[in-house]
PAFI-55436 format. One record per residue: residue number from 1; residue in one letter; x negated, y negated, z negated of N, C-alpha, C in turn. Coordinates in steps of 0.02 Angstrom, whole numbers. Example, Ala and Ser with C-alpha at 12.3 -4.5 7.8 and 13.67 -1.06 7.14 Angstrom:
2
REC, 1, A, -660, 284, -390, -615, 225, -390, -660, 165, -390
REC, 2, S, -642, 112, -354, -684, 53, -357, -645, -2, -394
This chain:
275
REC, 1, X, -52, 363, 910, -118, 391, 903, -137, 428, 966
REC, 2, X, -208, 446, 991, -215, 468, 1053, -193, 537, 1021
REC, 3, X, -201, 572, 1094, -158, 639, 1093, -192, 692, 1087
REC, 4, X, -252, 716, 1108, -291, 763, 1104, -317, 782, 1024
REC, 5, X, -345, 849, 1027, -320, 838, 948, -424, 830, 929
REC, 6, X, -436, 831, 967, -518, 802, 941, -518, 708, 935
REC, 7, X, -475, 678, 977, -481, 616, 960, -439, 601, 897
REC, 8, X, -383, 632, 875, -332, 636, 806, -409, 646, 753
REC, 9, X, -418, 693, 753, -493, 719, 694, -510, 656, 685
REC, 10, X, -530, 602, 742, -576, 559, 712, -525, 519, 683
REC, 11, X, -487, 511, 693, -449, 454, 656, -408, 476, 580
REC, 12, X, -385, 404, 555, -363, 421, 479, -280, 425, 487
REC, 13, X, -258, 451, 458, -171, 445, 469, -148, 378, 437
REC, 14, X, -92, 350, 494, -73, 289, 483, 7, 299, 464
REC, 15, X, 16, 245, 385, 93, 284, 371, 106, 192, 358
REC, 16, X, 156, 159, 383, 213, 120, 386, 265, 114, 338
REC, 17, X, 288, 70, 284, 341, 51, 246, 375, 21, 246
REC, 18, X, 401, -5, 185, 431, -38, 144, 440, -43, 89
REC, 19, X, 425, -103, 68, 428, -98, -36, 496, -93, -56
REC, 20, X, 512, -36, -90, 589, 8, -102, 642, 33, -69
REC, 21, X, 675, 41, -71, 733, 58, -21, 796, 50, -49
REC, 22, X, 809, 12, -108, 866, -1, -127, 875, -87, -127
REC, 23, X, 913, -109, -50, 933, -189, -46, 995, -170, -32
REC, 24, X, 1031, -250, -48, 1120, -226, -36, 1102, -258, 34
REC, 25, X, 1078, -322, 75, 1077, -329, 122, 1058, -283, 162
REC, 26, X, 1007, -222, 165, 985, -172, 223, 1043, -115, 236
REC, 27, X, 1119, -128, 207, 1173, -79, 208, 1204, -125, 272
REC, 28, X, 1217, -99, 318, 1233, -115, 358, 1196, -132, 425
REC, 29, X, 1130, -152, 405, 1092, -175, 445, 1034, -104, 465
REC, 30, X, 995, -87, 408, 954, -46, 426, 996, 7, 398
REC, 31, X, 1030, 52, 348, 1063, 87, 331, 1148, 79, 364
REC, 32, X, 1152, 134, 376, 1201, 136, 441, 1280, 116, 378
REC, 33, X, 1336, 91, 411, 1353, 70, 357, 1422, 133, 343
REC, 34, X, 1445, 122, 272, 1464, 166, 255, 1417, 221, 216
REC, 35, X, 1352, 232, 236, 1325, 276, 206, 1292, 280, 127
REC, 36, X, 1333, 321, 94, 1295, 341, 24, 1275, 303, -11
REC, 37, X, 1243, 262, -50, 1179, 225, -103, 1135, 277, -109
REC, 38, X, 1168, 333, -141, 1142, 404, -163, 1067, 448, -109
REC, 39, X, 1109, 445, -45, 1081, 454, 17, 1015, 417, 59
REC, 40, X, 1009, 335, 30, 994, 304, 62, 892, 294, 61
REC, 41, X, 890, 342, 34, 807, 359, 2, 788, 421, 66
REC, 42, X, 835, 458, 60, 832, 518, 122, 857, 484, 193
REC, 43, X, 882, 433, 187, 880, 394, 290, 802, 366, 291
REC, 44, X, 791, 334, 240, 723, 282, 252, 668, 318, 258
REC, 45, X, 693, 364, 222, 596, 429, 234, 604, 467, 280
REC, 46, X, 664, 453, 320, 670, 481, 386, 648, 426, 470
REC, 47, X, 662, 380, 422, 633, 318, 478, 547, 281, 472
REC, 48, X, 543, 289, 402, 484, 253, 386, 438, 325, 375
REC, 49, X, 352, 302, 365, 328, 373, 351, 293, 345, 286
REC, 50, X, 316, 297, 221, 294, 289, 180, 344, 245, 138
REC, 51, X, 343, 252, 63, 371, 177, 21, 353, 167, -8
REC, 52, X, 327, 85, -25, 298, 80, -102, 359, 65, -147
REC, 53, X, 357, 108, -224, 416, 94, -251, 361, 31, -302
REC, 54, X, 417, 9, -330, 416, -65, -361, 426, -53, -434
REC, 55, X, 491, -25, -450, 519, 3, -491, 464, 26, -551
REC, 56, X, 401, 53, -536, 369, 66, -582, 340, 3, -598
REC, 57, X, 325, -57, -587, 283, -93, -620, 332, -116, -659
REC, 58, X, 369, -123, -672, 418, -168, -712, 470, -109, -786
REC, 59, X, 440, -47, -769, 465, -18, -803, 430, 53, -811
REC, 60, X, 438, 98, -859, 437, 178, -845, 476, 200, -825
REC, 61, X, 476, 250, -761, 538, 274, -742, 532, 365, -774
REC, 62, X, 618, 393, -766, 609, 479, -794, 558, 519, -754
REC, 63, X, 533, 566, -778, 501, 604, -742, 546, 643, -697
REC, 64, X, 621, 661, -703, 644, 686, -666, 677, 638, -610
REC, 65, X, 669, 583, -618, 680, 538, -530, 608, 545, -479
REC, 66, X, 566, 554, -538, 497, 554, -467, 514, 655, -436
REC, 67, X, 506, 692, -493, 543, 764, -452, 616, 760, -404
REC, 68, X, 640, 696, -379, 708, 703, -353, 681, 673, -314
REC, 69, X, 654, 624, -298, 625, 569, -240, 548, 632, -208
REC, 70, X, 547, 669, -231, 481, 724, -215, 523, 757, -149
REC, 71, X, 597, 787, -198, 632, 824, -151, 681, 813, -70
REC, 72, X, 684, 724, -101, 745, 699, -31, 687, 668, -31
REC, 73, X, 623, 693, 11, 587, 667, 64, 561, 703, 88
REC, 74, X, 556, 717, 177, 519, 749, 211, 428, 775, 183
REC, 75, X, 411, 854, 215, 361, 855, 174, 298, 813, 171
REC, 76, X, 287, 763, 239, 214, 737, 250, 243, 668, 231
REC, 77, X, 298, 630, 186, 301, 571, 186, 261, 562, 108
REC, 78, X, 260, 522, 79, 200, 481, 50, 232, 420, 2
REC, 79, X, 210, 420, -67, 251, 353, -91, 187, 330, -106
REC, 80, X, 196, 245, -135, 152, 215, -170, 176, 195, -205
REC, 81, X, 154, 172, -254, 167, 159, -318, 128, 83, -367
REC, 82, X, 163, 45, -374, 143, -1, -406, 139, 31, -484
REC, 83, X, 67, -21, -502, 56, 4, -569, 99, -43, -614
REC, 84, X, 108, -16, -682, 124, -55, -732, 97, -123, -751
REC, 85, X, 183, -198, -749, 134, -233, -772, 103, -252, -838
REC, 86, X, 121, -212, -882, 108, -227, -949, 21, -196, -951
REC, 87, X, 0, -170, -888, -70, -157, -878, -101, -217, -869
REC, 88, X, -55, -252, -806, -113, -295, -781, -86, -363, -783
REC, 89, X, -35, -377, -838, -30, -455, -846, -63, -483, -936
REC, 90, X, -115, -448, -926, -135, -471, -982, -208, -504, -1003
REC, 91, X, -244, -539, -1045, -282, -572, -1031, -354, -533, -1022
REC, 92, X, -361, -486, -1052, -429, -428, -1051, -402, -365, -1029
REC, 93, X, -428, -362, -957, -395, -303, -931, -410, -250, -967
REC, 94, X, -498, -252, -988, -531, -169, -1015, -481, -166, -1062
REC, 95, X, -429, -185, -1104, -384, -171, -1147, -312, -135, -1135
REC, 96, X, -328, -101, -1058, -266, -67, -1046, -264, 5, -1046
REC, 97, X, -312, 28, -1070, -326, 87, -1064, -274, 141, -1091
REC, 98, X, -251, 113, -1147, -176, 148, -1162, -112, 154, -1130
REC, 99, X, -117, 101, -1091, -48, 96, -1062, -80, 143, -979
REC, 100, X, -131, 136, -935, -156, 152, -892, -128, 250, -901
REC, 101, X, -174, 270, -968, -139, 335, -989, -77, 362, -996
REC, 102, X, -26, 315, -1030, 40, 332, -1024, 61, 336, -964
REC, 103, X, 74, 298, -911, 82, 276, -855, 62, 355, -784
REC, 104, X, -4, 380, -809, -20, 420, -766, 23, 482, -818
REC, 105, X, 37, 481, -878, 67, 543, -882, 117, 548, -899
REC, 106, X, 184, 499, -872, 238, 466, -867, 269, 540, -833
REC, 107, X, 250, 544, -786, 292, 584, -745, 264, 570, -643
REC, 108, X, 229, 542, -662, 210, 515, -576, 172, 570, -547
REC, 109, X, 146, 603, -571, 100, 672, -557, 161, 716, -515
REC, 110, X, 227, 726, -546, 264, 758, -510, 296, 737, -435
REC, 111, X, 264, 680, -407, 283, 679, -344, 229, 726, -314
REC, 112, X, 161, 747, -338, 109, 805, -317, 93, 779, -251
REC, 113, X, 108, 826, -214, 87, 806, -126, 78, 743, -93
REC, 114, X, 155, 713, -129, 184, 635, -97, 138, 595, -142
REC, 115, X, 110, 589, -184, 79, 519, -216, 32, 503, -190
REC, 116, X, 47, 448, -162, -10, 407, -104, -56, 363, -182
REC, 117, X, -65, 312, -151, -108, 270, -180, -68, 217, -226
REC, 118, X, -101, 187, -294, -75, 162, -358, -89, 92, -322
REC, 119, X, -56, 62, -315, -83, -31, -312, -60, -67, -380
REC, 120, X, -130, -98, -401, -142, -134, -460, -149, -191, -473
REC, 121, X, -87, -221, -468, -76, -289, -447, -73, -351, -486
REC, 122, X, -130, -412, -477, -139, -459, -527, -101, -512, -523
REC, 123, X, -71, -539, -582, -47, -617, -550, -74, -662, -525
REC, 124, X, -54, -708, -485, -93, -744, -463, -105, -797, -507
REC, 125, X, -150, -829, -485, -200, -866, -557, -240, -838, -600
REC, 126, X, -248, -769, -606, -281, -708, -633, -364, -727, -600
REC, 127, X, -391, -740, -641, -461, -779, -600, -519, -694, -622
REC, 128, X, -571, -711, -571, -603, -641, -568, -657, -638, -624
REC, 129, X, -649, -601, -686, -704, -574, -733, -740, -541, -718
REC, 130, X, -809, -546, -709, -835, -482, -662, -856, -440, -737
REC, 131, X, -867, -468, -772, -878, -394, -837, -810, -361, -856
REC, 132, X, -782, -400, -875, -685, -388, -889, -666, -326, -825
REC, 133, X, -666, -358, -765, -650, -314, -712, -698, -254, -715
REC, 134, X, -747, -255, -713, -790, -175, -700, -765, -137, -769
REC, 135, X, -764, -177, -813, -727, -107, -865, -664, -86, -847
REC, 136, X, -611, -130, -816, -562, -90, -811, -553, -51, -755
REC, 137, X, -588, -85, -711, -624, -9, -658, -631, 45, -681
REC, 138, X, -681, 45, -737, -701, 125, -779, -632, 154, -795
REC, 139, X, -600, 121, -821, -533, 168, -838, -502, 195, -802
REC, 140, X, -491, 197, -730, -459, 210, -671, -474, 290, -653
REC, 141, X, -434, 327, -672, -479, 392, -642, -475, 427, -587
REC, 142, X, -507, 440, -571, -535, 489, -510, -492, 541, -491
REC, 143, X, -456, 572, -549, -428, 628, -532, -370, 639, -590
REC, 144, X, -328, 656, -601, -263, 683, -654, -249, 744, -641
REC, 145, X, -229, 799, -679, -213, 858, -694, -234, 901, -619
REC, 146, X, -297, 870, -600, -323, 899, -529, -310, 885, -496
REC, 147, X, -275, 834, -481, -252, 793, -408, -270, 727, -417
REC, 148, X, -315, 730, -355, -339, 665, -326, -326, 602, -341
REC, 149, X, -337, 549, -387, -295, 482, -352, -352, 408, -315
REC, 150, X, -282, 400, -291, -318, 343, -240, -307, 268, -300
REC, 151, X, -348, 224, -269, -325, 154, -318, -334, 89, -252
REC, 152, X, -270, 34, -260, -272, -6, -216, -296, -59, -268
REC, 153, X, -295, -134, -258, -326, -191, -302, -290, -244, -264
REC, 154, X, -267, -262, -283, -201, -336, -244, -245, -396, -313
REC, 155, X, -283, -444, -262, -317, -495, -312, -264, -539, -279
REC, 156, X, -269, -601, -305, -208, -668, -291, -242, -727, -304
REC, 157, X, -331, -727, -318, -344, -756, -329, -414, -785, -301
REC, 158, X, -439, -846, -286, -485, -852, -238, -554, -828, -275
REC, 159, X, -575, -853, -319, -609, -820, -362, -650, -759, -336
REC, 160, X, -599, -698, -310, -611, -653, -301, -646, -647, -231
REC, 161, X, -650, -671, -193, -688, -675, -112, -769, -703, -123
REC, 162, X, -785, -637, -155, -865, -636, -180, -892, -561, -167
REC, 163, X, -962, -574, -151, -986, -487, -125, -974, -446, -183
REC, 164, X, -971, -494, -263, -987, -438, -323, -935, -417, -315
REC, 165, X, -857, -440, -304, -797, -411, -322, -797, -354, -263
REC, 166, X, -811, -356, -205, -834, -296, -155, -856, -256, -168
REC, 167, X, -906, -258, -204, -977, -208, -230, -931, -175, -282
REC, 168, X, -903, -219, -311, -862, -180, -369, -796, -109, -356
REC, 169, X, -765, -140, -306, -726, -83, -287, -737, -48, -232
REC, 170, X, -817, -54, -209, -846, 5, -157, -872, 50, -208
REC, 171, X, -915, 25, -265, -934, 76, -306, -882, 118, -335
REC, 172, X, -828, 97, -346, -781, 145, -372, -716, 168, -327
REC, 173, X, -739, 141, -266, -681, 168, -188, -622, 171, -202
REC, 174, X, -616, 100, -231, -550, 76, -235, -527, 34, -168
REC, 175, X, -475, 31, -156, -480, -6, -81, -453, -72, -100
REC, 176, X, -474, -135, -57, -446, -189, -79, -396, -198, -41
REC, 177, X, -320, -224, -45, -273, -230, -24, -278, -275, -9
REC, 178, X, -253, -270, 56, -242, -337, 135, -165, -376, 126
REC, 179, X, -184, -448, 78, -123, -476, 85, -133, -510, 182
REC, 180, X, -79, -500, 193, -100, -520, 269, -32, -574, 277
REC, 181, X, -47, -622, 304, 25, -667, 304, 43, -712, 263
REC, 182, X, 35, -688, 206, 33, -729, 148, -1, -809, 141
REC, 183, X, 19, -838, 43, -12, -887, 30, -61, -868, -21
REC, 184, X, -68, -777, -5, -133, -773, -66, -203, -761, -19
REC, 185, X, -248, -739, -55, -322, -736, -8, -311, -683, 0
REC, 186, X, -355, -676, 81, -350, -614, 111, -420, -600, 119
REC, 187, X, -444, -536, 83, -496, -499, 112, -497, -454, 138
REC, 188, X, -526, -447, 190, -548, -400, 230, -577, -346, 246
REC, 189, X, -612, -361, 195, -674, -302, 170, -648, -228, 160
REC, 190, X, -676, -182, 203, -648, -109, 175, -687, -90, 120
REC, 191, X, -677, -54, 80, -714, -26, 26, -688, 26, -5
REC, 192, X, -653, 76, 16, -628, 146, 12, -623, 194, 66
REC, 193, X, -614, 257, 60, -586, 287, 112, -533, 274, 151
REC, 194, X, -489, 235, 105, -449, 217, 150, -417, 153, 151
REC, 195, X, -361, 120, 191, -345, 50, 170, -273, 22, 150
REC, 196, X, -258, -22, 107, -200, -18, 104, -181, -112, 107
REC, 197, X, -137, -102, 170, -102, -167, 184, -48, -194, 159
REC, 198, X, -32, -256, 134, 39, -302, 126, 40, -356, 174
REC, 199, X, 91, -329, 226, 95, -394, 264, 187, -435, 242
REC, 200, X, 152, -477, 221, 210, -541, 220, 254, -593, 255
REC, 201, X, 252, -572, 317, 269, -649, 360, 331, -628, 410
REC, 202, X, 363, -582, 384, 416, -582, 410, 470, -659, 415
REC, 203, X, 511, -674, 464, 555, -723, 475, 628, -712, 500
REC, 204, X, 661, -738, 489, 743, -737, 504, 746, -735, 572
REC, 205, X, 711, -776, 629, 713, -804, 676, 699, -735, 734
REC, 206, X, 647, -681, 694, 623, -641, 757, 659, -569, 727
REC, 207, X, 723, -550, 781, 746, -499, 757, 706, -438, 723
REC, 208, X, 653, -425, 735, 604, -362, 711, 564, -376, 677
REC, 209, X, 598, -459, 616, 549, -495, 611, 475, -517, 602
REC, 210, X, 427, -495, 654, 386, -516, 674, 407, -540, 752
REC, 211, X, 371, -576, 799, 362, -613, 851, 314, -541, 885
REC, 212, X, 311, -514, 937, 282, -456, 985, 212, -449, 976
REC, 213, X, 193, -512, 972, 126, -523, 989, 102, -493, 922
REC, 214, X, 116, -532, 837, 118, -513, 791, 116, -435, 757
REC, 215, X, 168, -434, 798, 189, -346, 779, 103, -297, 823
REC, 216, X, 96, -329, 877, 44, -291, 934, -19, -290, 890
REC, 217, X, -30, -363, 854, -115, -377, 817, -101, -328, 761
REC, 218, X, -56, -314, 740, -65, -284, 637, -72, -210, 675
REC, 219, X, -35, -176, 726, -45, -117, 760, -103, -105, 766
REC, 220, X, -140, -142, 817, -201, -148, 830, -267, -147, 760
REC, 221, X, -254, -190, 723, -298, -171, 647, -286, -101, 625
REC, 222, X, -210, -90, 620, -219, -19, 581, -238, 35, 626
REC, 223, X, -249, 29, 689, -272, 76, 738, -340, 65, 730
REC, 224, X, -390, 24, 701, -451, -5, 692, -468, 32, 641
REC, 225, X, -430, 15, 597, -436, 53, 530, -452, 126, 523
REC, 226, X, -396, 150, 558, -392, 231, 563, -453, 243, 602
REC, 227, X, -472, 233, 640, -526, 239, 674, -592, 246, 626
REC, 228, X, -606, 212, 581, -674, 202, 526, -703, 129, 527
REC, 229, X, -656, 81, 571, -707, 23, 607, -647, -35, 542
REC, 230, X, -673, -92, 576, -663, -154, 534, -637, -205, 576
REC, 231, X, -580, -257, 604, -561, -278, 619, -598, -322, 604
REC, 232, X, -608, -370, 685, -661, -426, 675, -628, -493, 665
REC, 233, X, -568, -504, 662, -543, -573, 636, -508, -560, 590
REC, 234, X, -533, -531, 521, -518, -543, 471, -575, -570, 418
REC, 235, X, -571, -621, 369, -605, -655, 323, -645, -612, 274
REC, 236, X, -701, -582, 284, -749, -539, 225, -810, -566, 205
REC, 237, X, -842, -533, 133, -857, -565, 89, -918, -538, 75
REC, 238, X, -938, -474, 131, -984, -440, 113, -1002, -391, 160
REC, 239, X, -1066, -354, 171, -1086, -331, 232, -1051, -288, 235
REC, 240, X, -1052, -262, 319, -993, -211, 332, -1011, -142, 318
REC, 241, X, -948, -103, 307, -994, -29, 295, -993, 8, 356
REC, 242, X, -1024, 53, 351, -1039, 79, 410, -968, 109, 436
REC, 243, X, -960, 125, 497, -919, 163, 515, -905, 225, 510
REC, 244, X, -842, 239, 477, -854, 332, 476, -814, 360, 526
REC, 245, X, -766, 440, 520, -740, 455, 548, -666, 431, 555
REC, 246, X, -636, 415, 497, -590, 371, 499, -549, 367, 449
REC, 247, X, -505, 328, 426, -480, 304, 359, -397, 319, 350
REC, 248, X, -376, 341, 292, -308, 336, 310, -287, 280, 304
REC, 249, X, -235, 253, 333, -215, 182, 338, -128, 172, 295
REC, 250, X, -115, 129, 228, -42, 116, 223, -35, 56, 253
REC, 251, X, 5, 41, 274, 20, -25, 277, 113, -24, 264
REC, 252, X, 103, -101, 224, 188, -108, 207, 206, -159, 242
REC, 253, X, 251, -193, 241, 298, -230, 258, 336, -277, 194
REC, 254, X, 317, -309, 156, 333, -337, 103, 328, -432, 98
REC, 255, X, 396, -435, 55, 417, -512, 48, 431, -535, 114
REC, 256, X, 405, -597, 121, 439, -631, 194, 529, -637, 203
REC, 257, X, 542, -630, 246, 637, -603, 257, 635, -566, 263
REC, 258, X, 665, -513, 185, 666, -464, 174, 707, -429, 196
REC, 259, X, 768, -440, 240, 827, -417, 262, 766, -393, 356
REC, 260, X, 729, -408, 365, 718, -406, 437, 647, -335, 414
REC, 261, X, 627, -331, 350, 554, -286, 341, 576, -218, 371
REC, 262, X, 622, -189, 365, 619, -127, 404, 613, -126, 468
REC, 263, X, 664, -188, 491, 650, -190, 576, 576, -184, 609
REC, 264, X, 532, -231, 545, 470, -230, 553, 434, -158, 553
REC, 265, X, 442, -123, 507, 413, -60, 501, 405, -20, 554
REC, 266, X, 471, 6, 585, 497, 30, 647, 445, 20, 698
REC, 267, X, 466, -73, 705, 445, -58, 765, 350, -63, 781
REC, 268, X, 325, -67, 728, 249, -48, 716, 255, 25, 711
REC, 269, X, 284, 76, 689, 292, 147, 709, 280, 151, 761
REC, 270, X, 341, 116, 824, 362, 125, 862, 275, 112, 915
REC, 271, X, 265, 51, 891, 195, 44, 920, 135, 87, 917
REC, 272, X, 111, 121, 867, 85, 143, 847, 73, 216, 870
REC, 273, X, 136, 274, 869, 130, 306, 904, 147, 319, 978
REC, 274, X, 160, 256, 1019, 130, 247, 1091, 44, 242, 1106
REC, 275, X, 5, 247, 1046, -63, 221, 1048, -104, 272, 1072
């Protein structure tokens, strides 16, 4: 990020991942070897400045692991959080409203500071309802026991690369999540304060797996991003919004060769704050 602290103001803070931190392949490779299982949540939030955990969509977790994952992480690091899928694998979304409730008062509130943004993730083939969808928009709230929340939208489906589905989560500043890399559709479109990325295309072949050049363009967007602006070679569906002062930016590192995503993380850090 530039250095002066009036050019920092304009920009949004940019935080770097990985979806979880528990692989047996990253022991040795990205986790130094020998070290802990126990430990290995407190190396990665020391290298990375974000994680999306996974763990919640597929399950409820205790309220006292999100107060322990609060504590073995530095104070400005940041989780995300996949939503439940028993929310969103079902055929009428407006029908999740119960589980949406449990879910926020599970225990996730107690990460407090650290709870970044919820990504609400559809299967693919999940084709776009635009009445179905705006109700379950309504359910999404704004705020829990006074703290803020953010909402991401991971569509998988082409369907969705329409101005209404735009319009839909600008009105409620949800951000649409950037599959980037991938074989799902990618939109472009900002439509929150802030943005949240999945890039997929990691490979075996490029030790950091991305290729330089690769690693330089996704830098470059999320430096776009943070800024308030819109990256001009990406695919959107709807007029641009104006530019503001600037956005916070996640971006992860997810699927692809998963044994190489941290290398990836790093060294987009690494890029990033040379910027």
């Amino acid at each position: 990020m530039a250095s002066s602290s009036n050019s920092k103001a304009r920009h949004g803070r940019i935080r770097v991942g990985v979806g979880g931190w528990i692989y047996a392949p990253w022991r040795g490779a990205f986790y130094p070897s020998g070290l802990a299982q126990r430990r290995e949540l407190e190396y990665a939030s020391r290298h990375l400045s974000s994680l999306e955990i996974n763990s919640t969509y597929y399950g409820a977790q205790r309220p006292e692991s999100f107060t322990r994952w609060h504590d073995e992480t530095p104070e400005d690091f940041v989780f995300s959080l996949k939503a439940p899928r028993f929310a969103m694998n079902r055929r009428v979304l407006a029908e999740a409203g119960a589980t949406i409730e449990r879910f926020l008062s599970g225990g996730v509130l107690k990460l407090r500071d650290k709870l970044g943004p919820i990504n609400w993730q559809l299967t693919p083939g999940k084709r776009f309802d635009p009445e179905d969808y705006a109700r379950f928009l309504e359910l999404l709230p704004g705020e829990a026991e006074g703290r803020p929340l953010r909402h991401a939208l991971e569509v998988r489906d082409e369907s969705f690369c329409t101005p209404e589905f735009v319009a839909l989560a600008r009105k409620h500043k949800a951000a649409i999540v950037i599959s980037g890399d991938s074989g799902y559709p990618l939109i472009g479109d900002t439509s929150a304060p802030f943005v949240y990325a999945r890039i997929m295309g990691t490979a075996q072949d490029h030790p950091q797996g991305y290729a330089p050049a690769n690693l330089d363009l996704w830098a470059r967007r999320a430096l776009a991003w943070s800024r308030g602006e819109s990256p001009d070679d990406l695919a959107t569906y709807a007029k641009p919004l104006a530019a503001k002062a600037g956005r916070d930016v996640y971006l992860y590192v997810i699927s692809g060769f998963k044994e190489r995503n941290p290398a990836a993380a790093m060294a987009l850090i690494e890029r990033l704050g040379a910027s």
